[in-house]
C-alpha positions as CSV (number, residue, x, y, z in Angstrom):
1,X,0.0,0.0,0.0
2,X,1.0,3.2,-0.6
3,X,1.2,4.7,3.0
4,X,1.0,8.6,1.4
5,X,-3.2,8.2,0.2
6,X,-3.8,7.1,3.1
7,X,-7.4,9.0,4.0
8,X,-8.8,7.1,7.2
9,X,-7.4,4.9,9.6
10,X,-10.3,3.2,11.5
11,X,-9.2,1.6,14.9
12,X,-11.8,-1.2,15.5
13,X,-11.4,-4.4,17.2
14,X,-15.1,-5.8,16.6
15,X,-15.3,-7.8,13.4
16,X,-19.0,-6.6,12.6
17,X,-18.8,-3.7,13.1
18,X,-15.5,-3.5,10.9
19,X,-17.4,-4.7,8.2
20,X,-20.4,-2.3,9.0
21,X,-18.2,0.6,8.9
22,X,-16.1,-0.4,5.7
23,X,-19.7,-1.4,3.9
24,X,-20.7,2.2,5.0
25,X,-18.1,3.7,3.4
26,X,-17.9,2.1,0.3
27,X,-21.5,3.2,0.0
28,X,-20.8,6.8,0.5
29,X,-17.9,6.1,-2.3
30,X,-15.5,6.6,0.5
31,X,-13.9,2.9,0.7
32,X,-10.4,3.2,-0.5
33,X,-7.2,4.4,1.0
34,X,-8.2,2.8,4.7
35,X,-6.0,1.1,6.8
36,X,-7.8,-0.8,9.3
37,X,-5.8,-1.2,12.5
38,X,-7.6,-4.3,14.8
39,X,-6.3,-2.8,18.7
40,X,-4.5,-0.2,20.2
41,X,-1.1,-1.2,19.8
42,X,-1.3,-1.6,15.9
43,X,-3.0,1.5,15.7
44,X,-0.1,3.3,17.7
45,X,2.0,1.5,15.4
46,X,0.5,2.5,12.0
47,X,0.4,6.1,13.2
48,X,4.1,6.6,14.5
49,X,5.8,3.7,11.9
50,X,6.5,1.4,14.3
51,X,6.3,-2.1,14.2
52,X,5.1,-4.3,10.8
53,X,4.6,-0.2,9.8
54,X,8.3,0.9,10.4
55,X,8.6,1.7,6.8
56,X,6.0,3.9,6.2
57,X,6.5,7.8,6.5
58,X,4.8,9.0,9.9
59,X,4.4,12.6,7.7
60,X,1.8,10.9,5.6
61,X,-0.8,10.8,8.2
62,X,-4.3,9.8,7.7
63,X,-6.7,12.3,7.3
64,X,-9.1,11.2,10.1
65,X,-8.6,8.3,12.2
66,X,-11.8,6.6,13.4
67,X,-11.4,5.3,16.8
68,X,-13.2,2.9,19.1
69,X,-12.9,3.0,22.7
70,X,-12.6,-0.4,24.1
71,X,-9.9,-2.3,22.5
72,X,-7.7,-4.7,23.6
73,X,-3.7,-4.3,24.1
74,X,-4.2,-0.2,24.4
75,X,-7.3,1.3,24.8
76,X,-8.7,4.0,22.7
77,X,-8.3,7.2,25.7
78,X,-4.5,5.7,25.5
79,X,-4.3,5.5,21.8
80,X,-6.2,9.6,21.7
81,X,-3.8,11.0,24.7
82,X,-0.7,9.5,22.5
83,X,-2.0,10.9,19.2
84,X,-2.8,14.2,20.8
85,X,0.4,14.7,22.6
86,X,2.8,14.4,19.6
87,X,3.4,17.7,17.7
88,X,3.6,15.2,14.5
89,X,0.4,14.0,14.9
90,X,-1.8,16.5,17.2
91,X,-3.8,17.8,14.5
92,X,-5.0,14.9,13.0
93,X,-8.7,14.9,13.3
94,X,-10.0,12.0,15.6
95,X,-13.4,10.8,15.8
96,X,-14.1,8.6,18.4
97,X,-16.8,6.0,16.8
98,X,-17.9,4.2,19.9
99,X,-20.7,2.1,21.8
100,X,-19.9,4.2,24.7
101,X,-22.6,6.2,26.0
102,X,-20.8,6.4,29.3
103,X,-20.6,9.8,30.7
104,X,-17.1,10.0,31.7
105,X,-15.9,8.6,27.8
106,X,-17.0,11.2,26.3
107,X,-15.7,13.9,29.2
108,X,-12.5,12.3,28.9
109,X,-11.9,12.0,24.6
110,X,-13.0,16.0,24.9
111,X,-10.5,16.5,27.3
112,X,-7.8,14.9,25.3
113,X,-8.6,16.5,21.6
114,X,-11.1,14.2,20.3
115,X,-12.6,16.3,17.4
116,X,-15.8,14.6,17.5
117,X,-18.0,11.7,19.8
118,X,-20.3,9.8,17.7
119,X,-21.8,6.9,19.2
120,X,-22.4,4.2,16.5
121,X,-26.3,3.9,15.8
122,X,-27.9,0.5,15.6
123,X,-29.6,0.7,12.7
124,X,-27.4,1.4,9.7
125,X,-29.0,3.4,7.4
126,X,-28.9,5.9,10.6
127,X,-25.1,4.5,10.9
128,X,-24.4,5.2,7.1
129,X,-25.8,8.8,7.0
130,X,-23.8,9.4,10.1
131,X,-21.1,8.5,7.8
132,X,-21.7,10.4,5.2
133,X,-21.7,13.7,7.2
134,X,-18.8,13.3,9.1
135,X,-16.7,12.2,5.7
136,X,-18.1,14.8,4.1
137,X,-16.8,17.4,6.8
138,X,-13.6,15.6,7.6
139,X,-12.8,14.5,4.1
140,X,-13.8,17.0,1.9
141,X,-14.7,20.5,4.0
142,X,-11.9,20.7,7.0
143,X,-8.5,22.0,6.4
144,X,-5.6,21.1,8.1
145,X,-2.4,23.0,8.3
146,X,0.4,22.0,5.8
147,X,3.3,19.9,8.0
């Protein structure tokens, strides 16, 4: 893969809902150039080239990362407070995509940068439209400064 088109990273450990989100974006025509990282660890890794992802370039970032809260090996507050403390990476754009309704969650991915809390909606026409507006803003709209 070429690590520099890289548009989303989603950081998901649920197998369903992995394929939920991927079929969601391929019907908003936003399915390519996605690396999907499986826990926290190979998330971390993928973002600062560590790892299986030592070779890629940690200056071509994703555009939005998509990140769940409960994963195994590193959690997703870890995973946030790493991306978010980094001058290389603090500006990338995370949306936490979560079951996590819990109070507290969302306090503390605020707290840390989170750009945005969406709490993934059962049924997924609701799911896909939630999608489509937060690509749309993230992909398309937002600017990010030039590294």
């Amino acid at each position: 893969m070429n690590d520099s088109v890289v548009e989303i990273l989603l950081v998901e450990d649920n197998p369903e809902d992995i394929e939920l989100t991927l079929r969601a974006l391929k019907k908003n025509k936003l399915a390519n150039n996605i690396v999907v990282a499986e826990d926290g660890e190979e998330a971390l890794d993928f973002i600062f080239a560590r790892g299986k992802y030592r070779d890629r370039s940690v200056i071509c970032s994703p555009k939005v990362i998509l990140l769940d809260l409960k994963l195994p090996k590193v959690s997703g507050i870890e995973v946030l407070r790493e991306i978010k403390k980094d001058p290389r990476t603090s500006m990338i754009p995370v949306v936490i995509l979560t079951s996590s309704t819990q109070e507290e969650d969302i306090e503390e991915s605020y707290k840390l940068g989170a750009n945005s809390y969406i709490v993934k909606p059962v049924n997924f026409e609701n799911f896909i439209q939630s999608l489509r507006q937060m690509n749309d803003y993230w992909l398309v709209l937002n600017r990010l400064p030039s590294r």
